[in-house]
N, C-alpha and C positions, 0 to 999 in steps of 0.2 A: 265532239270534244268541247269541253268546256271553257267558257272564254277566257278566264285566267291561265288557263294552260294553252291555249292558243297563242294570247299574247306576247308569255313567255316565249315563246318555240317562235314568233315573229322577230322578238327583242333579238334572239341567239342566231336568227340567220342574217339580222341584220348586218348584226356586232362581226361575222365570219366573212360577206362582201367587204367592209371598211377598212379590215386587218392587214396589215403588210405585214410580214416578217423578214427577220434578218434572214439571210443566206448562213448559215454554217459551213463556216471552214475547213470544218474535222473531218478527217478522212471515215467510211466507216466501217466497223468491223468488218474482219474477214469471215464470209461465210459462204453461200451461192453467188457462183459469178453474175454479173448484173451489167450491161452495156454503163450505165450510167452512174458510178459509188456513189454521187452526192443526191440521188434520190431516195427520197422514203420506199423502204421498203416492206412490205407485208408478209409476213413469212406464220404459217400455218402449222401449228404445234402437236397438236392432240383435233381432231374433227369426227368422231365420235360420242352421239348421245347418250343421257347417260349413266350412274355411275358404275355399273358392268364393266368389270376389265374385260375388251374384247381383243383377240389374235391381230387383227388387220391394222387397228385403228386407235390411237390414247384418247383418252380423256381431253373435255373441251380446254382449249389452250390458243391463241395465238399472241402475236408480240407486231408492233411497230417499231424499224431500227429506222433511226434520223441525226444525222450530227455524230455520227460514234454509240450512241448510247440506244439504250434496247428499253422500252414499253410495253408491258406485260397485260396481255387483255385476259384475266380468267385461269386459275393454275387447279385444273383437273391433275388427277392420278400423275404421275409422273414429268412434268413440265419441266423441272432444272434439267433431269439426262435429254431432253427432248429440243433444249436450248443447247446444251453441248454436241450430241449428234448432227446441228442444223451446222457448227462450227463458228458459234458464237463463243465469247466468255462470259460467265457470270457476272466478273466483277465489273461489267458492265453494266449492271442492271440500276436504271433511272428509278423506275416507277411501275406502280402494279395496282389494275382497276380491275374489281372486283361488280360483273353486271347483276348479279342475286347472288342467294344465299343458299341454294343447294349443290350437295356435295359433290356434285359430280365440275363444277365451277368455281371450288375453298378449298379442295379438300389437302391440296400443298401450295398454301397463300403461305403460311409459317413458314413450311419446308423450302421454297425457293428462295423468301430473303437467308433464311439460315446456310443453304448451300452455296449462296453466294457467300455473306459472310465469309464463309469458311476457305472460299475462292479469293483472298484476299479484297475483298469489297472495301472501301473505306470511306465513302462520301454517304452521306445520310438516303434510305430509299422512304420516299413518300407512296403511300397506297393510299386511294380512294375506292368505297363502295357505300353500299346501306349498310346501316346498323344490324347485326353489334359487331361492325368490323374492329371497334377499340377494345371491347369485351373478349375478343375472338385471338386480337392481338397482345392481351395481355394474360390470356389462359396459356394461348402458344408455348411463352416465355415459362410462365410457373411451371409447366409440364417440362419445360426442357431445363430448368433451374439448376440441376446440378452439372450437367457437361458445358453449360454457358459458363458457370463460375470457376469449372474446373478448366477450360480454356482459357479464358482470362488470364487465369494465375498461370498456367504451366506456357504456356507460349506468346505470352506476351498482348494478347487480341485487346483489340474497343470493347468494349461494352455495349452488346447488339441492343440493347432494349433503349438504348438511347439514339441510335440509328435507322429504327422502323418508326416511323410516322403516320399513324391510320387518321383518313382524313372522313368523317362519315356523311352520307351522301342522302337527303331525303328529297329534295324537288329537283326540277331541270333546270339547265343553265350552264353558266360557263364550270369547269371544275379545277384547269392550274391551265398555266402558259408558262413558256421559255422560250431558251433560245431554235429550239429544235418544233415545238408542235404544239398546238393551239389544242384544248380539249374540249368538248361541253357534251352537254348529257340532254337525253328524255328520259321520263317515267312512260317505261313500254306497262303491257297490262298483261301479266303471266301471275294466274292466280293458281293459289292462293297465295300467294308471296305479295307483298302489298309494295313493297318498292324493288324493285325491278329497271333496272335501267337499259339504255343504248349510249354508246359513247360513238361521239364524231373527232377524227384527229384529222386538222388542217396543219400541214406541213409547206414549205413554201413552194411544193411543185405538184403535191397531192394531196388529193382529201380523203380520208378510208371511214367506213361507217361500221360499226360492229352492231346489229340487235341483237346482242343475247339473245335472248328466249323470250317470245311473245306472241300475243296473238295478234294480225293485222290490226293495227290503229293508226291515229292519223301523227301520233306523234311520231312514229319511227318513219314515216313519209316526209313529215316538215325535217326532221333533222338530218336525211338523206337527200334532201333534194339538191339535183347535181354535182351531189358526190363522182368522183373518179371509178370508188370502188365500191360496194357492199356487201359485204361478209354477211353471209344471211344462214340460220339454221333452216333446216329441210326435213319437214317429216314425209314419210310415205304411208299413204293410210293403209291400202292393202296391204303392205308390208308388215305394219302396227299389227292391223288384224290375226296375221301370222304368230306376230309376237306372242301377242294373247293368247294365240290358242296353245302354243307349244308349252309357257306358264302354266295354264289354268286348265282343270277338264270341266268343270263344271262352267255353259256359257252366262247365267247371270255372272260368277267371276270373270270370265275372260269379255263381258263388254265393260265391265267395272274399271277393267285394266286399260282396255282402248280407249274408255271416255277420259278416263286419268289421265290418261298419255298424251292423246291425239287434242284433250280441250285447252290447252293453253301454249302451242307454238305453234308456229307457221308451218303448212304445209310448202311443198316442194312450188307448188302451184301458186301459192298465195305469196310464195319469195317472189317468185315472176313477177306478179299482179303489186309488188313493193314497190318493183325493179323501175317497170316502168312509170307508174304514178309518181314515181321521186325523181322521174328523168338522170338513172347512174347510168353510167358509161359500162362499168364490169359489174357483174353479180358471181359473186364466189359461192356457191354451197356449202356449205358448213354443217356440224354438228351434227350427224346423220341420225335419224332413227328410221328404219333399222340402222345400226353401224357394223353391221359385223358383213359388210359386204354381199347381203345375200339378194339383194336388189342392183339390177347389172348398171352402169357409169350413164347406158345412153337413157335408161327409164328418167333421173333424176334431168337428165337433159331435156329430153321429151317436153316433160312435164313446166319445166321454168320455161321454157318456149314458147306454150302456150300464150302466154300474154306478154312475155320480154324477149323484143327482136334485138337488143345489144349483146355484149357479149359476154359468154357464162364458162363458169370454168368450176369442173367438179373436184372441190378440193379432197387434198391428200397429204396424210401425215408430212412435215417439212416443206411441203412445194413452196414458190417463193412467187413472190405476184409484185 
């Protein structure tokens, strides 16, 4: 790692010991019961890799609730029905960080602040990711220009285009603070996508770490280190291999597809090998690939075992952590 980028990721862990934050008051949404309502909670949206609509599994998705209000990490295929089904409200929705720029992780960035919108939302929603999240959030709009106007006028509505906030994201560091959760970022390395993020949310009773999509580096190590929790993606390579073959008959395509697949995220093994070099408490599996369930619960256990003795928990559409 590079010593600028090092220093960074030293300044950010500093900056997260020194922080105190307020307590929140606010009761928070009703959703999965929980011993404790005024803890952050982590609640698992979509955890399949991706963008394939699969049977089992939505699209990468999960959300931070803290203080009442809901943090949106990532809005694959279907994410607002997947925040309703959890037995949340939309028009809760804070904030919405975008980790890269493939579609299986944007593909309803627009369509969630608009369903909420449409949920009576009325306080301004800020999103953070890499560019061109402002390009992406103002094509959104033009494409959706005439039922935005024609709601406007027949029901009375805000004007959403001055309510979504794209905030664009190119180096590490801190990215917004409130009264509810502390945010800050690294530039994970998931090529070819050149910025690529991980988001860390410190809450006043937990810390949760999201890597999107990466290959093991030291950055998604420095900004997880003794985190509470880590939402980590999972590949299975045998599994991959399968993939590829059921795709492709001819094998120079079907290793074109594994190298594609399997060379720029974390294996299931190498989430382990995060887990413990960042000294977390919980390791969540996330993002499956395969996701369509054809690799049984305890393989993915197995395999994070390997090198992280705390404790692992193989996620699943909704569950709540």
């Amino acid at each position: 790692m590079s010593p600028d980028r090092r220093q960074v990721l030293t300044g950010v862990a500093a900056s997260l010991i020194g922080w105190n934050m307020p307590a929140s008051a606010q009761e928070a949404p009703k959703g999965a019961t929980t011993s404790a309502p005024d803890r952050a909670r982590v609640v698992l949206l979509g955890t399949a890799g991706g963008p394939s609509p699969k049977v089992s599994r939505s699209a990468p998705a999960a959300m931070v609730v803290a203080g009442g209000r809901i943090y949106v990490v990532d809005c694959g295929n279907g994410v607002a029905r997947q925040i309703v089904r959890a037995g949340f409200a939309l028009k809760d929705l804070n904030s919405i960080f975008i980790t890269h720029q493939h579609s299986d992780h944007n593909l309803d960035y627009g369509n969630l602040f608009y369903l909420a919108w449409s949920a009576a939302l009325k306080g301004a929603v800020n999103s953070y990711g890499p560019p061109p999240l402002s390009k992406m959030t103002e094509k959104f709009f033009e494409l959706n220009e005439f039922d935005v106007d024609l709601r406007i006028h027949d029901e009375g509505r805000l004007d959403p285009r001055k309510l979504l906030v794209p905030h664009e994201i190119t180096s590490a560091g801190a990215v917004m603070q409130d009264e509810n959760v502390k945010v800050t970022c690294a530039l994970v390395d998931h090529p070819p996508i050149k910025v690529a993020l991980a988001y860390r949310f410190d809450t006043p009773n937990r810390s949760i770490v999201f890597s999107g999509d990466t290959r093991k580096c030291d950055a998604l190590i420095e900004l997880a280190k003794g985190a509470d929790v880590l939402v980590c993606e999972g590949q299975y390579l045998p599994g991959i291999r399968g993939l590829a073959e059921r795709i492709a008959a001819e094998p120079s395509r079907r290793e074109a597809i594994f190298k594609s697949i399997s060379g720029n995220a974390l294996s299931v093994q190498q989430a382990g090998e995060v887990a413990k070099e960042a000294g977390v408490k919980t390791l969540v599996i996330n993002h499956f690939v395969p996701g369509d369930d054809t690799v049984p619960e305890y393989v993915w256990l197995d395999a994070a075992r390997e090198s992280f003795s705390g404790e692992v928990i193989v996620g699943r559409d909704l569950l709540e952590i």
